[in-house]
PyMOL commands that place a pseudoatom at each C-alpha (Angstrom):
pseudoatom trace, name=CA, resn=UNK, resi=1, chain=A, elem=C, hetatm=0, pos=[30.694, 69.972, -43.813]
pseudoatom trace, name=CA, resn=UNK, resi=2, chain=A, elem=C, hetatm=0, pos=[29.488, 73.006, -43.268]
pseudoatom trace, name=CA, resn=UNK, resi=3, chain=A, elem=C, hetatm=0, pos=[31.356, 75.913, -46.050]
pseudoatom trace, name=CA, resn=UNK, resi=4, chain=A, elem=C, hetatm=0, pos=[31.545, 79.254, -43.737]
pseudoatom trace, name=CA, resn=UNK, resi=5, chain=A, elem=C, hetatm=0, pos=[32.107, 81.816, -46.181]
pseudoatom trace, name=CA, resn=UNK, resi=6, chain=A, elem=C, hetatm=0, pos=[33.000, 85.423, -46.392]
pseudoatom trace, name=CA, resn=UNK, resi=7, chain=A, elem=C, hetatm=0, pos=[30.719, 87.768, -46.164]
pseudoatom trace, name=CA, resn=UNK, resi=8, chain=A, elem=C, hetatm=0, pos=[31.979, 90.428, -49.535]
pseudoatom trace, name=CA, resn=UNK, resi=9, chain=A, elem=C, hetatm=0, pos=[32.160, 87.434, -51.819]
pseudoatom trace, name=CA, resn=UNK, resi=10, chain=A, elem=C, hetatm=0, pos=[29.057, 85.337, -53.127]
pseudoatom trace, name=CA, resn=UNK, resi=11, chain=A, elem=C, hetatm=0, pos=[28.093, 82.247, -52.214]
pseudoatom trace, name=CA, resn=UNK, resi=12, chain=A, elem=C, hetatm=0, pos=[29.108, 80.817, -55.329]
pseudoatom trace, name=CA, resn=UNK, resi=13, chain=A, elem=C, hetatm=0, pos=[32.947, 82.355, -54.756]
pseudoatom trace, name=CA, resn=UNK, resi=14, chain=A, elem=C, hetatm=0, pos=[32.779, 80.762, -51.587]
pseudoatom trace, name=CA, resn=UNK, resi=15, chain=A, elem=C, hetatm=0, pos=[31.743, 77.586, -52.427]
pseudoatom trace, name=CA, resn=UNK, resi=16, chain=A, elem=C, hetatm=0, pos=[34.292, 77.428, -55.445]
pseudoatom trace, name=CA, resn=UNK, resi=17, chain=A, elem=C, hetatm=0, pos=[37.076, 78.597, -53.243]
pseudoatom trace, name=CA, resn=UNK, resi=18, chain=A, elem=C, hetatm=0, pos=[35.994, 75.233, -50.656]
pseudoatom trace, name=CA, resn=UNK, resi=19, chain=A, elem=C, hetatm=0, pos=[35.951, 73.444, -53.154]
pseudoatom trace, name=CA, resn=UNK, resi=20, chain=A, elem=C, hetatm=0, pos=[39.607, 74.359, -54.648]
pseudoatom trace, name=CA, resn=UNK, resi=21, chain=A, elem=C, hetatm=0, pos=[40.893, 74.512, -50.854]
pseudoatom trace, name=CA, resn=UNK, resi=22, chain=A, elem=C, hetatm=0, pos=[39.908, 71.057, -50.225]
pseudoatom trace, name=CA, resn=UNK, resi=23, chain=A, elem=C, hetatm=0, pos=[40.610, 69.208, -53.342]
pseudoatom trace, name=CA, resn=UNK, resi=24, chain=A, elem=C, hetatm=0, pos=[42.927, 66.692, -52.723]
pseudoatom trace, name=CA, resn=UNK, resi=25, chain=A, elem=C, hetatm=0, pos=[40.960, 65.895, -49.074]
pseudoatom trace, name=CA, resn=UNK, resi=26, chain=A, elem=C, hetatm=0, pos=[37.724, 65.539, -51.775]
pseudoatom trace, name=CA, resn=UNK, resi=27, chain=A, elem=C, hetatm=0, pos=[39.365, 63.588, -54.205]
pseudoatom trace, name=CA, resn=UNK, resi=28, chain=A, elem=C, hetatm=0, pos=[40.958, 60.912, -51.513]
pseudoatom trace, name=CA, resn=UNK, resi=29, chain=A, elem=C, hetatm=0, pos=[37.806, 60.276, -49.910]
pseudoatom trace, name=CA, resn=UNK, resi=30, chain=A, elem=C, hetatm=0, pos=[35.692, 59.815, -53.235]
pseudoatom trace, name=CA, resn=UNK, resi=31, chain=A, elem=C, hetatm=0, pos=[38.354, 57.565, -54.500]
pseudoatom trace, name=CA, resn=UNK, resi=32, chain=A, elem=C, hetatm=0, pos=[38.188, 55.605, -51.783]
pseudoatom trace, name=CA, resn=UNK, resi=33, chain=A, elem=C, hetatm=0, pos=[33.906, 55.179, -52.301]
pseudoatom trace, name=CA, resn=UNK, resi=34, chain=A, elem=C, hetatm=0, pos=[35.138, 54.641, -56.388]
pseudoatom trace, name=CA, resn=UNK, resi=35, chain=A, elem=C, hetatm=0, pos=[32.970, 51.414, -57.399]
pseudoatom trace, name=CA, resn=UNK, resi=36, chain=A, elem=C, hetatm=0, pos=[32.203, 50.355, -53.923]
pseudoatom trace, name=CA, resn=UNK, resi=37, chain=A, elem=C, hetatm=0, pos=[28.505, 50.602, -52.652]
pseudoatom trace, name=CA, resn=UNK, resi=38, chain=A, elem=C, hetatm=0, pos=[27.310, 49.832, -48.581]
pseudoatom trace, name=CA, resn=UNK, resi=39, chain=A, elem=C, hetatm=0, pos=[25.479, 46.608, -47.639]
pseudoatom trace, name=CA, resn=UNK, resi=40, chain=A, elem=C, hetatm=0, pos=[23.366, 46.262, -44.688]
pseudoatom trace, name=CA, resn=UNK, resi=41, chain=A, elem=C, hetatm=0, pos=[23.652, 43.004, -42.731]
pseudoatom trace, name=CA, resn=UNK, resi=42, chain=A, elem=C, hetatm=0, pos=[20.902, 42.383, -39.967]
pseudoatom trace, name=CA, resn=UNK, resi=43, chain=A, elem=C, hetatm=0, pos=[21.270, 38.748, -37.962]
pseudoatom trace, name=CA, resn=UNK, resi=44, chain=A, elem=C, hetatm=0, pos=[18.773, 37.619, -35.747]
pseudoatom trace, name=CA, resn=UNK, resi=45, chain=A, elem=C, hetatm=0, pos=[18.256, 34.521, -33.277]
pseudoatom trace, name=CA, resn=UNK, resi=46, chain=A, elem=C, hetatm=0, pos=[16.154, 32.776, -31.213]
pseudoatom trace, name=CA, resn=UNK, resi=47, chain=A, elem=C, hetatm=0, pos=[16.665, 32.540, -27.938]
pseudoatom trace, name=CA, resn=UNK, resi=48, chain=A, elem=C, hetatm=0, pos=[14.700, 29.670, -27.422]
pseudoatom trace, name=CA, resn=UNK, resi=49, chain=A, elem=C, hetatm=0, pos=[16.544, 27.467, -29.675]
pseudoatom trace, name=CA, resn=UNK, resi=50, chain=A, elem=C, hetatm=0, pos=[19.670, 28.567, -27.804]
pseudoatom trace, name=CA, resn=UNK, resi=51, chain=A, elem=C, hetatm=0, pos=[18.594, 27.969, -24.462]
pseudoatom trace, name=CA, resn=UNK, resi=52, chain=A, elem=C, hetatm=0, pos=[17.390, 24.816, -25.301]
pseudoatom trace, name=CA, resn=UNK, resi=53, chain=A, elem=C, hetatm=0, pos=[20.711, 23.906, -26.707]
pseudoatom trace, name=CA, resn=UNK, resi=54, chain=A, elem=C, hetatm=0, pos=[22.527, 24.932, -23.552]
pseudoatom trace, name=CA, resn=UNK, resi=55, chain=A, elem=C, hetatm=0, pos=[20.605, 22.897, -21.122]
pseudoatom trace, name=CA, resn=UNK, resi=56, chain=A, elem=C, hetatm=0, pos=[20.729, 19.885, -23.409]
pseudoatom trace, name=CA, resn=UNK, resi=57, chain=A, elem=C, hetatm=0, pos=[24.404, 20.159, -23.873]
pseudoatom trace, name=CA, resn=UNK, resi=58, chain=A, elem=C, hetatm=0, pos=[25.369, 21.434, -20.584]
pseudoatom trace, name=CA, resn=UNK, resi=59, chain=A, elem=C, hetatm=0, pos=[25.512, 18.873, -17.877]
pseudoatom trace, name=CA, resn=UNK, resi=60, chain=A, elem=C, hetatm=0, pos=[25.045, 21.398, -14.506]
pseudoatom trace, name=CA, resn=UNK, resi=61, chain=A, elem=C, hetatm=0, pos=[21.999, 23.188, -16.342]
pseudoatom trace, name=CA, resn=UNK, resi=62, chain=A, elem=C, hetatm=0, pos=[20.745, 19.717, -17.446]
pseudoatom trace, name=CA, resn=UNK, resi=63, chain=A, elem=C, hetatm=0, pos=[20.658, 18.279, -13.832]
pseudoatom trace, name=CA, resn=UNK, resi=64, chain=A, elem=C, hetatm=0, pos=[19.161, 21.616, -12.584]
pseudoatom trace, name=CA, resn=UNK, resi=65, chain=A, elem=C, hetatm=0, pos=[16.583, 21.839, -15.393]
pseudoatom trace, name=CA, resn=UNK, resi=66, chain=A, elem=C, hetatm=0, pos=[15.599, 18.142, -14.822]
pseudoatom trace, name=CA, resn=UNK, resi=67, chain=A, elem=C, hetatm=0, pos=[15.638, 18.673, -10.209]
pseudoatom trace, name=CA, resn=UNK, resi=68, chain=A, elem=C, hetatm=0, pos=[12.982, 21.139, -11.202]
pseudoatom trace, name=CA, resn=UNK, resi=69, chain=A, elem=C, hetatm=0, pos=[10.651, 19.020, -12.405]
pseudoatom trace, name=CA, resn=UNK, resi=70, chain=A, elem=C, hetatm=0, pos=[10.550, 16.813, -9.025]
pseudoatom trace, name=CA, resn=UNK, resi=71, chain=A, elem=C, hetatm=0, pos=[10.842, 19.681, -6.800]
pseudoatom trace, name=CA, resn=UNK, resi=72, chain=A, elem=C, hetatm=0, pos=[7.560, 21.118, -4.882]
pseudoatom trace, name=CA, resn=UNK, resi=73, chain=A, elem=C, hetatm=0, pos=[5.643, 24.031, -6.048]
pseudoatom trace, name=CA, resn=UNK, resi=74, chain=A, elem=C, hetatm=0, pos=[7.406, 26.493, -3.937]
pseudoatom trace, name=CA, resn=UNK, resi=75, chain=A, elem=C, hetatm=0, pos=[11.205, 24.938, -3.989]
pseudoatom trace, name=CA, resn=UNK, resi=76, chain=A, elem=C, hetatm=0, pos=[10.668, 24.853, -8.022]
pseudoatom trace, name=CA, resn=UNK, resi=77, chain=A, elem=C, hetatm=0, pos=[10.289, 28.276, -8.242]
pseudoatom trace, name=CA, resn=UNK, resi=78, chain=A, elem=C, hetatm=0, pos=[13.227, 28.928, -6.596]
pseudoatom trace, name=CA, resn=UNK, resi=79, chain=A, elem=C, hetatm=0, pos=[15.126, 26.347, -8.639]
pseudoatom trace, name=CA, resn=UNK, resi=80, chain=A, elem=C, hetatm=0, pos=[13.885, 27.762, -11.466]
pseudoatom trace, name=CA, resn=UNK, resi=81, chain=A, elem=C, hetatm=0, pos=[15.250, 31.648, -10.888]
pseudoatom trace, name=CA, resn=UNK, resi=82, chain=A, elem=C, hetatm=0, pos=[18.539, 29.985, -10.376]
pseudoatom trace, name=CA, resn=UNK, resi=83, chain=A, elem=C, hetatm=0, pos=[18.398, 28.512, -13.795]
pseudoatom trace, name=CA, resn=UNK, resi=84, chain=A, elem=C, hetatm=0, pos=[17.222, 31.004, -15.159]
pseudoatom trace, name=CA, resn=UNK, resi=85, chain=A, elem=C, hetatm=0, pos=[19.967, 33.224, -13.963]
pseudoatom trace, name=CA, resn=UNK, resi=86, chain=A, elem=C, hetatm=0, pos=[22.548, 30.233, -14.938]
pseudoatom trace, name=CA, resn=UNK, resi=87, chain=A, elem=C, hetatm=0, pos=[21.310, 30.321, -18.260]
pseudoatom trace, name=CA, resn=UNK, resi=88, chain=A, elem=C, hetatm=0, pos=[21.472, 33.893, -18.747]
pseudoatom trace, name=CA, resn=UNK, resi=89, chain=A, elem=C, hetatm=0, pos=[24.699, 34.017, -17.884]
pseudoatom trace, name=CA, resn=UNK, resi=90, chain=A, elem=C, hetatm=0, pos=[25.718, 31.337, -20.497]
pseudoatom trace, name=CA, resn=UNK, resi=91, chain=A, elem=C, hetatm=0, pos=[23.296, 32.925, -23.271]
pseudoatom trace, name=CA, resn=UNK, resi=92, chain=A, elem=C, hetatm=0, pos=[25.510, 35.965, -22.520]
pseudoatom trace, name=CA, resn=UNK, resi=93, chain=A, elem=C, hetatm=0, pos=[28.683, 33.804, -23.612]
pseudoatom trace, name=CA, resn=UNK, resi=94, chain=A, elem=C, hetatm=0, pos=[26.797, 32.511, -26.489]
pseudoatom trace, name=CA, resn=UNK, resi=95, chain=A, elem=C, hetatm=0, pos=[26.008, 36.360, -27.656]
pseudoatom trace, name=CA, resn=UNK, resi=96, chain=A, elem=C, hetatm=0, pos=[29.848, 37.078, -27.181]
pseudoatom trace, name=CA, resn=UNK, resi=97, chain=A, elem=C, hetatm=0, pos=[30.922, 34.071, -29.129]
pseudoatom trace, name=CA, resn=UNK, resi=98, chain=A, elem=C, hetatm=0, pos=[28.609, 34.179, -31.963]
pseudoatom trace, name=CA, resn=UNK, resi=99, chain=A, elem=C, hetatm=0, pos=[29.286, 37.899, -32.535]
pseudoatom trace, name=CA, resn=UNK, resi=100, chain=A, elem=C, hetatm=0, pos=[32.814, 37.554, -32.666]
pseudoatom trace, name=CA, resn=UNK, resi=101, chain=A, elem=C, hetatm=0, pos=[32.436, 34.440, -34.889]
pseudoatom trace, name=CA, resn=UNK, resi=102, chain=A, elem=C, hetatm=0, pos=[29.842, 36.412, -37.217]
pseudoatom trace, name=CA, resn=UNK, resi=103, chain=A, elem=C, hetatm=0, pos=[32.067, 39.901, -37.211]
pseudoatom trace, name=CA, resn=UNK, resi=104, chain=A, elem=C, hetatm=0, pos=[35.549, 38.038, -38.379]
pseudoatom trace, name=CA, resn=UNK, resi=105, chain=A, elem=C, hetatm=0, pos=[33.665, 36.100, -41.439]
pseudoatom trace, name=CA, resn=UNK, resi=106, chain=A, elem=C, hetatm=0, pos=[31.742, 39.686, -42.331]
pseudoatom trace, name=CA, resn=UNK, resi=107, chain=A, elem=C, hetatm=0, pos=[35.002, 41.571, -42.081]
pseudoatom trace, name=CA, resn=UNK, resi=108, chain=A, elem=C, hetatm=0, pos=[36.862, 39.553, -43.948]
pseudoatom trace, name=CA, resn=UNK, resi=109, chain=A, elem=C, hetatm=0, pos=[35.041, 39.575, -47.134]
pseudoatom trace, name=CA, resn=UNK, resi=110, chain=A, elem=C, hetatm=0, pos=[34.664, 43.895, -47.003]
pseudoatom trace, name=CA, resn=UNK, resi=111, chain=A, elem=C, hetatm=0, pos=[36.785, 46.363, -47.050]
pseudoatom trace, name=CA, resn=UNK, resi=112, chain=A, elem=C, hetatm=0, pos=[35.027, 48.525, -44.221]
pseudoatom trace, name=CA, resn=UNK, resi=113, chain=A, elem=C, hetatm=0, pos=[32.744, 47.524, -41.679]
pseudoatom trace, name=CA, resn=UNK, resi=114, chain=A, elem=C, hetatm=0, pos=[30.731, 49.901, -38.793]
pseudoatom trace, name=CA, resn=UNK, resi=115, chain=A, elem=C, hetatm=0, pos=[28.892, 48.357, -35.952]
pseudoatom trace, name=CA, resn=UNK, resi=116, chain=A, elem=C, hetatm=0, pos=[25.427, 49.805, -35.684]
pseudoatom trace, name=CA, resn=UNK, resi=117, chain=A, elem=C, hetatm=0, pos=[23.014, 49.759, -32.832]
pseudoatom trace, name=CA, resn=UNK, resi=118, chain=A, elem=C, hetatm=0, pos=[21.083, 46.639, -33.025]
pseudoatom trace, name=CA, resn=UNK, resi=119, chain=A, elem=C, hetatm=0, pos=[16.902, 47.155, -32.962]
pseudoatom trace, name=CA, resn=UNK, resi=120, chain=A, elem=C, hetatm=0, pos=[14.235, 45.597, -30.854]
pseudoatom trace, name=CA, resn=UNK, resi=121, chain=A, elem=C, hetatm=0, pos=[12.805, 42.728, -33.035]
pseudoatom trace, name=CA, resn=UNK, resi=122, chain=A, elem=C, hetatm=0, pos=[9.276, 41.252, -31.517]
pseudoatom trace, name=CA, resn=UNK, resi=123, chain=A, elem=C, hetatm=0, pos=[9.987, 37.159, -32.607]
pseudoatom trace, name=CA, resn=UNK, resi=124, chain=A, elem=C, hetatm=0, pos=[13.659, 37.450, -32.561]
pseudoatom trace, name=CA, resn=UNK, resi=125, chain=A, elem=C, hetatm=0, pos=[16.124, 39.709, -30.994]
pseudoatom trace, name=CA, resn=UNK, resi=126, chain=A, elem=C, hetatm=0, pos=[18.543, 41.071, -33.002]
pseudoatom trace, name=CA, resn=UNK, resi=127, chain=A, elem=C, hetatm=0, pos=[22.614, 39.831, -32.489]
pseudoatom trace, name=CA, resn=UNK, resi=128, chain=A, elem=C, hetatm=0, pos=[24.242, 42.219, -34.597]
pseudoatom trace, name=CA, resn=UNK, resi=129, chain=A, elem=C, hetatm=0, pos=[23.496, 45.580, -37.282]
pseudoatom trace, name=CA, resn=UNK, resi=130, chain=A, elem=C, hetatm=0, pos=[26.704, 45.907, -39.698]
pseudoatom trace, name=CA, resn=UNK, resi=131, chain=A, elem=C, hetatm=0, pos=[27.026, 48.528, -42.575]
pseudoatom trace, name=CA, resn=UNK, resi=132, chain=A, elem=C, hetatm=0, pos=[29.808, 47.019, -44.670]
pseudoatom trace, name=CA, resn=UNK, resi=133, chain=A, elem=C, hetatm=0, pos=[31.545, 48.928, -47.764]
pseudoatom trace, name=CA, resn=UNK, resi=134, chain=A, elem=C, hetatm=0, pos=[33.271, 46.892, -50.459]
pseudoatom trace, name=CA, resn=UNK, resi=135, chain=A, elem=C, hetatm=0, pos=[33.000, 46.426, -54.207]
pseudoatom trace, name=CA, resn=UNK, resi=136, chain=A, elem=C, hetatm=0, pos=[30.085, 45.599, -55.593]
pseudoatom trace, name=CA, resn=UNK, resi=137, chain=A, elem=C, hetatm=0, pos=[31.473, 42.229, -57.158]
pseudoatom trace, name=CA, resn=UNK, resi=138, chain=A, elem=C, hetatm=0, pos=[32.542, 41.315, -53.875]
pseudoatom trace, name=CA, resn=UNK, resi=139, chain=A, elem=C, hetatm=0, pos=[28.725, 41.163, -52.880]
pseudoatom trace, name=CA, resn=UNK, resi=140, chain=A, elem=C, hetatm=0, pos=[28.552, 37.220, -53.842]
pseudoatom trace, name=CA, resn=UNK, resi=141, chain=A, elem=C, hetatm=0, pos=[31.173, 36.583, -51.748]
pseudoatom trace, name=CA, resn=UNK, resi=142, chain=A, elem=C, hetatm=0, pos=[29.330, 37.964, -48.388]
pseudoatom trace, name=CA, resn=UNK, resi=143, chain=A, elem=C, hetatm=0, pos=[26.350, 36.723, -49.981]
pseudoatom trace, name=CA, resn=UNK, resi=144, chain=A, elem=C, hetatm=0, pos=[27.511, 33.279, -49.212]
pseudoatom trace, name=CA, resn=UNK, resi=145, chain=A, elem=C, hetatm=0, pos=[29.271, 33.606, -46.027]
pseudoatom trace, name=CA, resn=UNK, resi=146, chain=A, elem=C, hetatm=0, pos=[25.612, 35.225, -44.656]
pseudoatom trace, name=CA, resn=UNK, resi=147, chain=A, elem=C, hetatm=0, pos=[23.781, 32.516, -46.290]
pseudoatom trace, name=CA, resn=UNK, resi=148, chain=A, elem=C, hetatm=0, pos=[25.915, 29.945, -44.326]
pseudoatom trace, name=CA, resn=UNK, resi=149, chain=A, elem=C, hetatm=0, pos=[25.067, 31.420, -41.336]
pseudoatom trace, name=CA, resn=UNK, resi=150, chain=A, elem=C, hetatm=0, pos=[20.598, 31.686, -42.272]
pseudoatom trace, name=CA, resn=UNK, resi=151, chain=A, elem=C, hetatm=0, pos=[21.478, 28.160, -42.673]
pseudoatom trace, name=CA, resn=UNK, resi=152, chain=A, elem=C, hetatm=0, pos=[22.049, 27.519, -39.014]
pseudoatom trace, name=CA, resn=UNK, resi=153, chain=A, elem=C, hetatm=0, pos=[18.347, 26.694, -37.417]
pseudoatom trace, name=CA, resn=UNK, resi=154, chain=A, elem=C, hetatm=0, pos=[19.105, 29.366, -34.314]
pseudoatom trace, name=CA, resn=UNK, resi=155, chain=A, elem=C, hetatm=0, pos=[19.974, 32.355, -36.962]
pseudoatom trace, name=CA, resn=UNK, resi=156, chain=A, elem=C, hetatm=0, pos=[18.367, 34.223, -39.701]
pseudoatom trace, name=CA, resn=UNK, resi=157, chain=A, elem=C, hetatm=0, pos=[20.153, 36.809, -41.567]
pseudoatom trace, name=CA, resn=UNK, resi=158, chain=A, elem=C, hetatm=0, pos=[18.380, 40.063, -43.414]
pseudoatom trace, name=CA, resn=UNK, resi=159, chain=A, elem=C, hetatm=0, pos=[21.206, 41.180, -46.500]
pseudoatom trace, name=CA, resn=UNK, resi=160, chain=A, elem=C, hetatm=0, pos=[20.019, 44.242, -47.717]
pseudoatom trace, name=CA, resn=UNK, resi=161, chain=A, elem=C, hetatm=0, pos=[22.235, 46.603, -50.430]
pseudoatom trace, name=CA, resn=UNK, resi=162, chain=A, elem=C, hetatm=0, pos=[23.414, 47.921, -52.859]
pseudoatom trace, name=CA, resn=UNK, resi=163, chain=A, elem=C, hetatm=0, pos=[23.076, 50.972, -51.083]
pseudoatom trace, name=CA, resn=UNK, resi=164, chain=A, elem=C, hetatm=0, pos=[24.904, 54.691, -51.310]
pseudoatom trace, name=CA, resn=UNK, resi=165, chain=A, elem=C, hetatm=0, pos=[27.918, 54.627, -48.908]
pseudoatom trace, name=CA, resn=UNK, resi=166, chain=A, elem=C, hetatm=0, pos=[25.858, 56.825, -46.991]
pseudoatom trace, name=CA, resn=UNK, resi=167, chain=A, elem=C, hetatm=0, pos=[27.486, 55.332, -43.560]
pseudoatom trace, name=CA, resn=UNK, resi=168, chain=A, elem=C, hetatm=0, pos=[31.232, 56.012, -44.989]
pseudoatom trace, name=CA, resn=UNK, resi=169, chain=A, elem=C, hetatm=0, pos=[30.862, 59.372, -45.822]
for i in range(1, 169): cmd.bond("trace and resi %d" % i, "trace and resi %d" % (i + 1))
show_as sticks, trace
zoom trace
C-alpha cells in the first residue's frame, strides 16, 4: 500500500489519518491472518519411476517398448521416438491427475491455498509449489495427508512452515 499524503500535513498526520480511513479494511484482513501462519508444500517425482509404471501397465506402450528391442538399429530408433512421444503424452495425463489428486487433499485440510510457480529441481522435477494458510493446530492434519503421499515410491514431499502469511497479505 502505498499512503500518498498531503503535502501541508506531516508524515505522521498522514499516516494516522490512513490509518483511521482504513480501519475496518485493516482490521478484516488481520482478523482473517488471527492465529493462522503459511505452510509451504513442495512435491516432487520421478519420472523414471512413472514411465516405467506406464509401460508396464499399459498394454500398447508395453508391446511397443518390447518391438523395440527386436527391431534393427535404424527401425529402433524410429520406434523409439514414437514411444517416446506416446509416453509423453501419457506422463502428461499422469501430471494432470496427480495434481488434481494432490490439490483436493491439500485444500481440504487449509483454509487458503495459492498455486506457486513450480522450480527446476536437478534429480526430480517438481509437480506442484502450494503456499497454504490455516491454523497452526491444523498443521498435523496436512502433516499427515503430505506424509501419505512421501510414502508413495514415485513422490517426495518438502513441508516447510510455520511461516508469516507473507503470501496472504
Amino acid at each position: 500500500t502505498i499512503i500518498i499524503g498531503e503535502e501541508e500535513r506531516e508524515p505522521e498526520e498522514n499516516m494516522k489519518s490512513w490509518l483511521k480511513d482504513d480501519y475496518e479494511n485493516l482490521k478484516n484482513k488481520l482478523s482473517k491472518l488471527e492465529g493462522k501462519a503459511e505452510f509451504g508444500i513442495q512435491i516432487f517425482w520421478d519420472i523414471k519411476i512413472i514411465s516405467e509404471r506406464i509401460i508396464d501397465t499399459d498394454k500398447e506402450i508395453k508391446k511397443l517398448s518390447d518391438e523395440i528391442k527386436t527391431k534393427s538399429k535404424g527401425l529402433a530408433y524410429m520406434y523409439k521416438q514414437k514411444l517416446e512421444n506416446i509416453l509423453k503424452k501419457e506422463i502428461e495425463k499422469e501430471t494432470d491427475r496427480y495434481f488434481k489428486d494432490f490439490y483436493d487433499r491439500v485444500k481440504s485440510c487449509v483454509d487458503e491455498i495459492k498455486v506457486d510457480r513450480t522450480k527446476k529441481e536437478e534429480e526430480k522435477p517438481m509437480l506442484m509449489n502450494l503456499s497454504c494458510l490455516l491454523a497452526k493446530e491444523k498443521s498435523k492434519t496436512l502433516g499427515g495427508e503430505l506424509d501419505k503421499i512421501d510414502q508413495m515410491p514415485e513422490f517426495s514431499v518438502r513441508f516447510t512452515g510455520p511461516w508469516p502469511p507473507y503470501s496472504f497479505v
